[in-house]
N, C-alpha and C positions, 0 to 999 in steps of 0.2 A: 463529415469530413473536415478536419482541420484546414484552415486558412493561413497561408503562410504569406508574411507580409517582409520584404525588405522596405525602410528608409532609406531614403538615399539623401545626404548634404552634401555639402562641400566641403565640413572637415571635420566634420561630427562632432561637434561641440554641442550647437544647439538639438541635434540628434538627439544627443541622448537625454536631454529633459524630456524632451516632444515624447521621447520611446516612455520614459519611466510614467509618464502624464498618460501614456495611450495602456503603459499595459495595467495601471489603478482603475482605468474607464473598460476595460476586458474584464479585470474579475469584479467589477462592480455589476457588471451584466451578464458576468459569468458565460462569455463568448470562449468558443474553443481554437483562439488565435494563436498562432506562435510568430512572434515578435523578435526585429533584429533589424541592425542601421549597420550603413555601410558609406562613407566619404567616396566621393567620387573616383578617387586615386583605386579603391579596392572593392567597388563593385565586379570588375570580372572577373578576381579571387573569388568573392562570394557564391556568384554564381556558376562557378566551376564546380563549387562544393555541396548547394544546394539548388533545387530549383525551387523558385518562389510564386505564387500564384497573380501577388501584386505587386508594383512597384511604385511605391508612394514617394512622389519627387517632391523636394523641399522649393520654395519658390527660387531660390538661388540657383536651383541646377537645372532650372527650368531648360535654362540655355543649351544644355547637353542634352537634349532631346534626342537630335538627331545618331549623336554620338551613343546614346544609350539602344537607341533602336538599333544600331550596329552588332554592339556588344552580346543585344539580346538573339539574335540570327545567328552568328556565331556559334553560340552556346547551345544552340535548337531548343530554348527557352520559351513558353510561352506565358512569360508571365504579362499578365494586365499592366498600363504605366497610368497612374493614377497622379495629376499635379494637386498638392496640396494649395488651399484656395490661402493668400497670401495674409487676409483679416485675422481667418485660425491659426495659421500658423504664431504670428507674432501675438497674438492673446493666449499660445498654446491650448487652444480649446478642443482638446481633446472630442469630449464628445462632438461635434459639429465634425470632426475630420471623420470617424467613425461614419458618423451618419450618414454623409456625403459619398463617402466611400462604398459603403453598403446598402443605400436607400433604405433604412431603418422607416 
């Protein structure tokens, strides 16, 4: 089964390197993930349109937790909320966030 993962930042800037760094470390391991970020402002667009199995919070949006757990009940979403750990992030260490994420 496919794994579908949203990002979620704050304005998707650093998103999208962190995405283009995670999805070189998927097909270097050849994982069958489907990959996608979403800024804070258009997470419950996203999620209207797909449902996602994880939701990997950038350490900035940590803060919107509660606000993300909202969004996600709304939606009748069950996705997983996953905080990316703050070291990886700013090293964008791909594989470490993988790893973490999936107890590899």
């Amino acid at each position: 089964m496919k794994e579908s993962i949203l990002i979620i930042c704050e304005s998707g800037i650093t998103a999208t390197l962190l995405l283009s760094k995670l999805l070189k470390s998927v097909r270097d391991r050849d994982l069958n993930y489907d990959l996608d970020y979403a800024p804070m402002k258009r997470v419950k667009e996203k999620l209207e349109q797909k449902s996602y199995n994880i939701l990997l919070l950038t350490p900035q949006v940590a803060r919107y937790h509660e606000e993300l757990k909202d969004i996600i009940k709304k939606e009748k979403c069950h996705s997983k909320i996953i905080f990316i750990d703050e070291h990886d992030f700013h090293s964008m260490n791909a594989d470490a966030i993988l790893e973490k994420t999936f107890n590899y």
